[in-house]
ZADO-1210 file (C-alpha; in nm, 4 decimals, padded with zeros to 6 digits):
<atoms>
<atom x="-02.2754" y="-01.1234" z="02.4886" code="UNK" pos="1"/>
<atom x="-02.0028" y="-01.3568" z="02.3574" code="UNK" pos="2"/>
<atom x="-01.6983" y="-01.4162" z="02.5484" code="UNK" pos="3"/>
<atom x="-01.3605" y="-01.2663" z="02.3559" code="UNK" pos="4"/>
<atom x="-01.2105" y="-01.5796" z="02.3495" code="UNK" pos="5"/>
<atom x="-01.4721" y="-01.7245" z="02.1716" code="UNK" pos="6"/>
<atom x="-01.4127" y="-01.5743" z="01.8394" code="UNK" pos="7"/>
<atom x="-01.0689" y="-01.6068" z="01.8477" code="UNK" pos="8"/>
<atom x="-01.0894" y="-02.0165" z="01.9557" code="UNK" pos="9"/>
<atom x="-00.9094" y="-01.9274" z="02.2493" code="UNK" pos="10"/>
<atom x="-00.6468" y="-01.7388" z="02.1377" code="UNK" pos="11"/>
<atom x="-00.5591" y="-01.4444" z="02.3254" code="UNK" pos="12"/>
<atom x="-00.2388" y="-01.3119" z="02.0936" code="UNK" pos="13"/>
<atom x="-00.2050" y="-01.2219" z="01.7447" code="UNK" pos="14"/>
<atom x="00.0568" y="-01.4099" z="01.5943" code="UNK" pos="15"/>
<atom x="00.1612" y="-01.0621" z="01.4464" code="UNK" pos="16"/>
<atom x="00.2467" y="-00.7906" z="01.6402" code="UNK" pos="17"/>
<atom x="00.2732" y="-00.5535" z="01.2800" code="UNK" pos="18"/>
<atom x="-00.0947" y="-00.4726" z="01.3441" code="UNK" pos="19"/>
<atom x="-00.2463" y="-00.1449" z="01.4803" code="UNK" pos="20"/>
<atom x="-00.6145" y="00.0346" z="01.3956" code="UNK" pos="21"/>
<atom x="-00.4842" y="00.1891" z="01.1156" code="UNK" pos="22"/>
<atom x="-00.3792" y="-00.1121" z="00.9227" code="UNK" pos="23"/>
<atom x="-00.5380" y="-00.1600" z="00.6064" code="UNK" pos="24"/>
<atom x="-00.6640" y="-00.4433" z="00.5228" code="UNK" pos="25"/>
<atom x="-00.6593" y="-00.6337" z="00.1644" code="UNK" pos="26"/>
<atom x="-00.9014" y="-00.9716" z="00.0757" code="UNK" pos="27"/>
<atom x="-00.7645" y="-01.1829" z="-00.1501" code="UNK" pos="28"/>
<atom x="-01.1054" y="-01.2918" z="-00.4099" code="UNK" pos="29"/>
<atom x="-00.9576" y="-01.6134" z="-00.5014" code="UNK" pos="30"/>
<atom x="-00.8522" y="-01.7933" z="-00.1280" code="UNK" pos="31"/>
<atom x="-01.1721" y="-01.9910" z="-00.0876" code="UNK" pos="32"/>
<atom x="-01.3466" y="-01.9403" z="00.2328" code="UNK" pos="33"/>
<atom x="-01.4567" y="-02.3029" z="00.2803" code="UNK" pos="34"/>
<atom x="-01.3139" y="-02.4528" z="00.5978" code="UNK" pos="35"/>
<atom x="-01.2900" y="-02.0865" z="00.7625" code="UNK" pos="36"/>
<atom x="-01.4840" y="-02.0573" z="01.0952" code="UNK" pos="37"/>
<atom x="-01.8067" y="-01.8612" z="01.1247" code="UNK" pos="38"/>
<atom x="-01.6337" y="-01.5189" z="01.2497" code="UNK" pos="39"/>
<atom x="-01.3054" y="-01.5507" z="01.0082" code="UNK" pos="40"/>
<atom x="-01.5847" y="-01.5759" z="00.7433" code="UNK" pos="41"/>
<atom x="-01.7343" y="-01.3024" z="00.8163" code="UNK" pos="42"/>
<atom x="-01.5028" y="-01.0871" z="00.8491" code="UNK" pos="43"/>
<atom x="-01.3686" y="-01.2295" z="00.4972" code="UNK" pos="44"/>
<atom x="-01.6928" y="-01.1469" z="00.3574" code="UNK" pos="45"/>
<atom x="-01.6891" y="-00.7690" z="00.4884" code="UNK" pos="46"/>
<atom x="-01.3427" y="-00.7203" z="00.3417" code="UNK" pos="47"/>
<atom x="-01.3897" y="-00.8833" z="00.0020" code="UNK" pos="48"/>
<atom x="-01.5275" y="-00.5657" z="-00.1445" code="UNK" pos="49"/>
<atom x="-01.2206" y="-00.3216" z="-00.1558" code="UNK" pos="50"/>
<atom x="-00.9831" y="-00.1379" z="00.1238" code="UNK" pos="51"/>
<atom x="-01.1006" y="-00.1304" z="00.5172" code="UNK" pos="52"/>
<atom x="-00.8703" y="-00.0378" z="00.8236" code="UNK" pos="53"/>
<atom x="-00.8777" y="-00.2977" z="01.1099" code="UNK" pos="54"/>
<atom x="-01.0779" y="-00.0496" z="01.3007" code="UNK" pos="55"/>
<atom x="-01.3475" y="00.0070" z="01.0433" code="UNK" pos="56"/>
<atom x="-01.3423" y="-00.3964" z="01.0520" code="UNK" pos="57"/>
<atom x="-01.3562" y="-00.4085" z="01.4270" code="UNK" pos="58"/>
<atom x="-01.6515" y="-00.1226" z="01.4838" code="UNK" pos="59"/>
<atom x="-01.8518" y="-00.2470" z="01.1650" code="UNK" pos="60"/>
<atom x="-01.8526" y="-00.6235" z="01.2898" code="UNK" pos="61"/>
<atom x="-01.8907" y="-00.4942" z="01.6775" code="UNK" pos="62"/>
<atom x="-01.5561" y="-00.6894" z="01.7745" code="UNK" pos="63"/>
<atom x="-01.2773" y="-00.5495" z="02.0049" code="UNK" pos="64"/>
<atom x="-01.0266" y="-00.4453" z="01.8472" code="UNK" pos="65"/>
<atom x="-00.8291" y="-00.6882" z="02.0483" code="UNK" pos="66"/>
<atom x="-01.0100" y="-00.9994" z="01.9094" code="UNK" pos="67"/>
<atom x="-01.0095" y="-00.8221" z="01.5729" code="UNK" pos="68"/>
<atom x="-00.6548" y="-00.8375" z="01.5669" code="UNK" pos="69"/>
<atom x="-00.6078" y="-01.1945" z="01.6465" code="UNK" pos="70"/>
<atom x="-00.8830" y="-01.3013" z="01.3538" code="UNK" pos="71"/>
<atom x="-00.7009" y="-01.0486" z="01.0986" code="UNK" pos="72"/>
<atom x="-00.3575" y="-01.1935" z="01.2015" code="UNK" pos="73"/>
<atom x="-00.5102" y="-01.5830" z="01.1143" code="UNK" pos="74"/>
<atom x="-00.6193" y="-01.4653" z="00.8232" code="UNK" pos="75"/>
<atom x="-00.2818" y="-01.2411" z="00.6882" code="UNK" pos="76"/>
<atom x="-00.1150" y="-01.5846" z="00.8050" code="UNK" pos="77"/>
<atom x="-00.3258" y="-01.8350" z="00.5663" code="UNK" pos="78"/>
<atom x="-00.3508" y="-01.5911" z="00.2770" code="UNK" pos="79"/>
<atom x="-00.6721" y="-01.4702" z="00.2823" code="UNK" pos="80"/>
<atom x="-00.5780" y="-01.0907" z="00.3766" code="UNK" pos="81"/>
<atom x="-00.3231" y="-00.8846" z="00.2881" code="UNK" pos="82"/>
<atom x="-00.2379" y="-00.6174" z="00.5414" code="UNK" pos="83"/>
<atom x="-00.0696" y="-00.2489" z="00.4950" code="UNK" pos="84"/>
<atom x="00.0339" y="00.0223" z="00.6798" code="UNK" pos="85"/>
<atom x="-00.1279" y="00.3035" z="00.6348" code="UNK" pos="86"/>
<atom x="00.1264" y="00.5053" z="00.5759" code="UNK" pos="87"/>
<atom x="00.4789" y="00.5285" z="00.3367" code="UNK" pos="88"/>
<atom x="00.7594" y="00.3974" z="00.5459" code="UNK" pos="89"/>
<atom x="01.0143" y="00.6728" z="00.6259" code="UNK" pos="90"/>
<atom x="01.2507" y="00.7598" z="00.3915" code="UNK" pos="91"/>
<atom x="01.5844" y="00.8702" z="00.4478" code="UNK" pos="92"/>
<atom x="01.6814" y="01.2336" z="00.4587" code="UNK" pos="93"/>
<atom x="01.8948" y="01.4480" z="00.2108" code="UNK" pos="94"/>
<atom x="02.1397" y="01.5718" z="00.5054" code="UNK" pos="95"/>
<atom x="02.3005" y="01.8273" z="00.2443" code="UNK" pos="96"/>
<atom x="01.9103" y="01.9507" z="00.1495" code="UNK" pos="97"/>
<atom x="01.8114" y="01.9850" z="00.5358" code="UNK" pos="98"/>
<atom x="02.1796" y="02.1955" z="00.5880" code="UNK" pos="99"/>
<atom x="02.0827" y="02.4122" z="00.2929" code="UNK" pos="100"/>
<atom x="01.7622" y="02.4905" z="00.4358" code="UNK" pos="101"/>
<atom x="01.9161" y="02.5666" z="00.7529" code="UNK" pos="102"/>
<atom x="02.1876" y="02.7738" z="00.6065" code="UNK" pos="103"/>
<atom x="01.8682" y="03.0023" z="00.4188" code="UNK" pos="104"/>
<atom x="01.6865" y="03.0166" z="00.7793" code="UNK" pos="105"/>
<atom x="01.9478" y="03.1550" z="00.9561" code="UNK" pos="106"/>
<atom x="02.0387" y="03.4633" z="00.6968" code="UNK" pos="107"/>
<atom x="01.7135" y="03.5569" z="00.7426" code="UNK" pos="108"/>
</atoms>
């Protein structure tokens, strides 16, 4: 069994605190991945052919999520991965559509 900290060089915290499961995450094909440690590498490697969540990352390379989120974090931070949430950010409400549909509810 390897030790958590081992991946991660010691690290304990991801420098980015944007990160959950569900985050998609993006390789960049052209970052070279000379110079990267053995784990960052792999983890490049299993990216580099399209669209995987941290989690599918995490289960697939039989990492904690934990540690997986302090590689993925090193990696968003030099370039080599580009990370998304999941899901549109929130956009604002139509107040005068919501009162509408409030105003049909209650003459029913």
């Amino acid at each position: 069994m390897v030790r958590p900290y081992t991946p991660t060089g010691g690290r304990a915290v991801p420098t980015r605190r944007t990160l959950d499961v569900a985050t998609l995450l993006i390789a960049d094909p052209n970052k070279p991945l000379a110079g990267l440690d053995a784990h960052s590498h792999r983890l490049m490697q299993h990216c580099l052919p399209g669209v995987l969540s941290l989690a599918e990352v995490s289960a697939d390379l039989q990492l904690p999520a934990a540690v997986t989120k302090v590689l993925v974090a090193s990696l968003v931070d030099s370039g080599h991965l580009l990370s998304r949430s999941p899901v549109p950010a929130a956009q604002q409400t139509d107040r005068h559509l919501l009162e509408r549909i409030l105003d049909a509810l209650e003459k029913l």
